[in-house]
N, C-alpha and C positions, 0 to 999 in steps of 0.2 A: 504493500500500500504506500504510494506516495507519502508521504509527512504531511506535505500538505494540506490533504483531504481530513484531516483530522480538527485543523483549526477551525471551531466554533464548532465542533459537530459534537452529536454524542450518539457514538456507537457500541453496541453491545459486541461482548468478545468472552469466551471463557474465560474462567478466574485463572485457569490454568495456563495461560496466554499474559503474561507482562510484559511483554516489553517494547507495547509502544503507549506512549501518550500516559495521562494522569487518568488514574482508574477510581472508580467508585462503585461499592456494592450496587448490585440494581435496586434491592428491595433492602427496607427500612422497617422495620417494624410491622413484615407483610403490605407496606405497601412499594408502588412500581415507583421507581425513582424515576422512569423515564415518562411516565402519565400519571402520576399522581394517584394512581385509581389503588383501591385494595376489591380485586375483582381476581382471583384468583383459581386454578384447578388445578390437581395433584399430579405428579410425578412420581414415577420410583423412588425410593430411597426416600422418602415422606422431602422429596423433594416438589417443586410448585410452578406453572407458570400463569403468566399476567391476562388474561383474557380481552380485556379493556384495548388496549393496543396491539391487540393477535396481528389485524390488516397490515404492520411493518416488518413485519417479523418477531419470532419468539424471543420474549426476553422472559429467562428464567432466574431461580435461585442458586443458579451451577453458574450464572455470569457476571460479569462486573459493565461499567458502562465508563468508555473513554473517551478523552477530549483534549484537545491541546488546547492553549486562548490563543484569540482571534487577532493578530497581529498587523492589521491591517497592511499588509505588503502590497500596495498598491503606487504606480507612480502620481495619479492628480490627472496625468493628462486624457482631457473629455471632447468629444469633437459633438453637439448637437446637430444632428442631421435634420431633423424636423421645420420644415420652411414654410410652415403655416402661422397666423398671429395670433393672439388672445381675443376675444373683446374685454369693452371696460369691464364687465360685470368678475370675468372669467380672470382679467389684470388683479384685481380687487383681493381675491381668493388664493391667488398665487404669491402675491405679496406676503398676505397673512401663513402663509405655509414655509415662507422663507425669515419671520419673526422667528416663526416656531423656532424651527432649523436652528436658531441663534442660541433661542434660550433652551433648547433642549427639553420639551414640554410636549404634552397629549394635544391634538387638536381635531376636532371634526370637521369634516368638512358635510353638512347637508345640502344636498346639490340634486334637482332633478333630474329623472332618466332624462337623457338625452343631453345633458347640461356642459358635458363636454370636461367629465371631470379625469381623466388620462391627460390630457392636452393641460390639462391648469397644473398638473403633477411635476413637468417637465424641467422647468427652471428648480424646483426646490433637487430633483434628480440629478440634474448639471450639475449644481451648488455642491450638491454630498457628497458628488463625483470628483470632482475637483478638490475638494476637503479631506479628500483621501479613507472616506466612511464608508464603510460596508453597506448596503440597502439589502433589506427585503422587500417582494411587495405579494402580498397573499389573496386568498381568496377563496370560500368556502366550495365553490361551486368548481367545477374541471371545465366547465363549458365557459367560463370566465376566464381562466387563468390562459385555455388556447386560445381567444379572439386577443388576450392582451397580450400574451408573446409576440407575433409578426410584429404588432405597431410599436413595441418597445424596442426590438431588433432594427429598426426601419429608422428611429427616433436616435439612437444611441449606437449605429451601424460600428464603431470602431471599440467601440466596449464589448468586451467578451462576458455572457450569462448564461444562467444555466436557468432551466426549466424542470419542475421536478411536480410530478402528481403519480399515479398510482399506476396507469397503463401506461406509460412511456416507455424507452423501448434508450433513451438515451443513461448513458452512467453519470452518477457526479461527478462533479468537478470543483476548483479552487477558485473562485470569479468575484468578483468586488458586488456584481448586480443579480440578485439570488431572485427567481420570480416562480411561486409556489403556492401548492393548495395549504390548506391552514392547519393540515394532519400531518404534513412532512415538518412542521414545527419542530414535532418532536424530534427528531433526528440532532437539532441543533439546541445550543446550548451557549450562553454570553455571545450571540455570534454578530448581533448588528447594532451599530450604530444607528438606524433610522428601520423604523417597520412600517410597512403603511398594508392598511388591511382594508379591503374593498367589500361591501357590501357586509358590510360589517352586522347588519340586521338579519343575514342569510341563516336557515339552514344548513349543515349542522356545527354552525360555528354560534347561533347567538343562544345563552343558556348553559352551554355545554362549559362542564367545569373543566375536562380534561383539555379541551383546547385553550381556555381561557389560563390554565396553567403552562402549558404549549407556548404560547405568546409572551408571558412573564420570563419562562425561560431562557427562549432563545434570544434577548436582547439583554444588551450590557447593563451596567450599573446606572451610568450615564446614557441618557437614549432620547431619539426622538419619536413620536408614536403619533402616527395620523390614520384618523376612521374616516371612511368614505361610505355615505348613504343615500338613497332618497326615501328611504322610509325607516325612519330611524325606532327603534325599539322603548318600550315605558323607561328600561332604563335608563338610553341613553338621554333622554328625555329630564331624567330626575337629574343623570351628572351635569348638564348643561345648567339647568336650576341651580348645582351648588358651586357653577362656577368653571365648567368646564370650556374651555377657550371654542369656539364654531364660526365656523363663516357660512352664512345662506346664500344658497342663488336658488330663486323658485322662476329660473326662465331658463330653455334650448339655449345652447350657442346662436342658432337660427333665428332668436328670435320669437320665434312662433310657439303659443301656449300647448300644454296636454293636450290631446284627445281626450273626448268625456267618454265614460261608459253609456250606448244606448241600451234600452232592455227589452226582452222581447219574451213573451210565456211560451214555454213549450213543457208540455206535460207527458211523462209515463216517456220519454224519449228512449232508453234502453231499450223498452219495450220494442218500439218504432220509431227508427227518426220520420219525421211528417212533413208532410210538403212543402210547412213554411222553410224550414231548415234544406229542402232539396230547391226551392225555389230561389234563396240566398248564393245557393253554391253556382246555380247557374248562372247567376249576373258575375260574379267574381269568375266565371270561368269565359262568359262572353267579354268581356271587359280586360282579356289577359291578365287577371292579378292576383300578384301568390300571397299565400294567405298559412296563419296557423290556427286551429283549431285546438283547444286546450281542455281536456277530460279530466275527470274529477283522479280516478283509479287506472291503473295498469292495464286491468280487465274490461277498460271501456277502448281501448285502444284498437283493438283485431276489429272489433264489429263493427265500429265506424268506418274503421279503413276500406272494410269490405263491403262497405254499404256506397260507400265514395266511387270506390273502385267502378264496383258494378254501376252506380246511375254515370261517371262520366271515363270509360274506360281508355281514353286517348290522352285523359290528363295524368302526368308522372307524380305521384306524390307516394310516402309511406310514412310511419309511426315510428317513435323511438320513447325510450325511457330509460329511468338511470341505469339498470342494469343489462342492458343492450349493449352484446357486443360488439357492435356495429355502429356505436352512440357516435362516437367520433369523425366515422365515416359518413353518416345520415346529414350531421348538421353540417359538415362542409359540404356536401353538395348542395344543401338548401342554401348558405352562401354563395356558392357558384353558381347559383341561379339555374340547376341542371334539374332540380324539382319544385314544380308550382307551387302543393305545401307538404306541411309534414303536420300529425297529428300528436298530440305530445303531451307530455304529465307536465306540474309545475317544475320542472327540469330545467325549461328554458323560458320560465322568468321572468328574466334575469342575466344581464352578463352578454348578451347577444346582441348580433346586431343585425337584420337580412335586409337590407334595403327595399325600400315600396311595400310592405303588406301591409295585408289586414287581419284583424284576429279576431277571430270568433270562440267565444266559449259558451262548452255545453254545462250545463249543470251550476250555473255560476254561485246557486245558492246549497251548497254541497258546501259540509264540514272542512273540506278536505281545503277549500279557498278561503284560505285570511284576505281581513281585508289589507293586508298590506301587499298580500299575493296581488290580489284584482289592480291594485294601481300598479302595481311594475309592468305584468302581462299587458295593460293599456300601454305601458309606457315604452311598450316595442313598435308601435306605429308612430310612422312622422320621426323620425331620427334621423333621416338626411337633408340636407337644405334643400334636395330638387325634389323633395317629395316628402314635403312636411308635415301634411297632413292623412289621416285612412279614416277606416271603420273600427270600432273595437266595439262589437254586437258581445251580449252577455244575453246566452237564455239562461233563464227562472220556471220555477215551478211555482213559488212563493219568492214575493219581494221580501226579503230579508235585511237586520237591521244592518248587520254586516256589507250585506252590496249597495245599501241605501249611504254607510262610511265611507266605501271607496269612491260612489260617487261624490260627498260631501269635498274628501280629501283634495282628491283631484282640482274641483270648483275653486276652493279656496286659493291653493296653490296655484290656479290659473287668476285668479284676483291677484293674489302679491306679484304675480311675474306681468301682469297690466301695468298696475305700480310702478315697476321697476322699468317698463319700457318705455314710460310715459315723463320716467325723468330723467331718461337719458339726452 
């Protein structure tokens, strides 16, 4: 193993194994030093392992967990590639992330989908680069972390980083610019000077204690820490109350407000989808426009598709979900615009981007849709300048207080971004 691959990392290794890097028992008083969790199953020899972080590999009571510190051996020099400008809203927002950067402090950033918040990221990126500081930038979702690789690669072309989530196929490596799902946390340990965490309201990152301990780990003593949302969580809500530093932008880079959710009843649809729903697909199919369709469950995905299929069988679309081995492959072709749509779990959110659709969702008054779910899934229409605005149809069986929120949410947030365009 290179040396290097060790600084800021924490990997497991038998106890019988010393002699690389600073080791530490895994487990502490039965619990996992590398997740925090006491989630345990036996072994021979009334030996144990960690069940809580099984998905990285096994860490047992037979091992210890090593790390070198994180010595920033980086030279400073940053070339930004990126030859697009701010607006003021977005100037405003980056300023304040490069205060952060100074004082070395937690910052939010609440910013609506589409608001162009990667691009306001940029300059505080250069700065850290330059400053000779390690970055992470994370992200609960895999379908986030791959749209934001390319643009980061594209943005920062002469910086060497590494990508890391669970089906990749690439190995570590030693890089100054770390860009990762929020579970590969645990691997690392004192490793960055700056973390910036994306959708920080996401599943399965908000709640969760072993991530939450994940993130405390892997950054130094000294640290900068910046959250990114547009639908931020009661907590983060309560830290802002006690003072927690945020910058708002409730408007597009484009300018152009949300889409509202329309509503429309459709009753017993499992049963049979109905003609209004076969009626809707037809205009979206005569009008060439791709489109996603959002199911409550797994098991709603086959029958739709095959009900899709069957009324327009010349049109290219299929279904994915999270555990779809083909996840990765399905949603870049719907980027490539090689499928009209795809039909999908609350998977894809979030984190995406497919230029021109529209989204239609079944069952919108289903358990299964928070309302911060319903404003993000809106919030995938109109995300490009040359096509700002679409449809975002939500069928109901009952109007619900929940879908009656996201429509409020939305409202409101399209008020404050009026506000704000009206005093520019």
């Amino acid at each position: 193993m290179e040396i290097e691959n060790l600084y800021g990392r924490q990997l497991v290794c038998p106890k019988i194994d010393n002699s690389l890097g600073n080791t530490r028992t895994a487990f502490q008083g039965g619990v996992c030093q590398r997740c925090n969790q006491k989630l345990v199953s036996p072994l021979p020899n009334d030996a144990f392992y960690c069940r809580a972080c099984l998905t990285l590999g096994r860490v047992s009571s037979l091992d210890n967990l090593i790390s070198l510190p994180e010595p920033n051996q980086f030279n400073g020099k940053v070339v930004l590639s990126w030859t697009g400008t701010l607006t003021s809203q977005q100037q405003k927002v980056s300023e304040d992330l490069l205060t952060t950067l100074a004082l070395q402090r937690e910052h939010l950033v609440w910013a609506v989908t589409g608001a162009g918040k990667t691009e306001m990221l940029f300059p505080l990126i250069y700065r850290a680069l330059q400053q000779k500081l390690r970055i992470g930038i994370v992200a609960p979702r895999v379908d986030v972390i791959v749209e934001l690789s390319p643009r980061l690669r594209a943005a920062f072309a002469q910086t060497d980083m590494v990508t890391l989530y669970g089906e990749q196929t690439d190995c570590y490596r030693y890089t100054q610019l770390v860009l990762a799902t929020t579970h590969q946390l645990l691997r690392f340990r004192q490793a960055f000077d700056v973390l910036i965490i994306d959708e920080v309201d996401s599943f399965p990152f908000a709640g969760n204690e072993m991530l939450t301990h994940a993130v405390k780990n892997a950054v130094k003593v000294r640290h900068t820490m910046i959250y990114l949302t547009a639908t931020p969580t009661r907590e983060l809500k309560k830290r802002i109350k006690k003072g927690l530093p945020v910058s708002y932008l409730p408007l597009r880079f484009h300018q152009h407000l949300l889409p509202e959710i329309q509503l429309a009843r459709l009753s017993n649809w499992r049963k049979k989808l109905p003609r209004k729903f076969r009626k809707q697909l037809s205009y979206l199919v005569e009008t060439n426009k791709r489109f996603l369709v959002f199911v409550p469950k797994v098991s709603d995905l086959k029958p739709v598709q095959e009900t899709i299929r069957r009324w327009f069988p010349r049109m290219h679309g299929d279904f994915v979900h999270a555990n779809d081995k083909h996840r990765q492959e399905k949603v870049q072709s719907m980027r490539n615009e090689n499928l009209q749509y795809l039909v999908t779990t609350t998977i894809l959110e979030r984190g995406v981007t497919f230029p021109g659709i529209d989204v239609i969702i079944l069952g919108a008054d289903d358990e299964m849709f928070t309302e911060n779910a319903l404003v993000q899934i809106a919030g995938r229409v109109g995300r490009k300048s040359d096509c700002p605005t679409g449809l975002v149809l939500a069928y109901v069986e009952h109007v619900t207080l929940k879908v009656k929120a996201a429509q409020r949410q939305i409202i409101q947030l399209n008020h404050l971004g009026e506000k704000l365009r009206e005093s520019i």
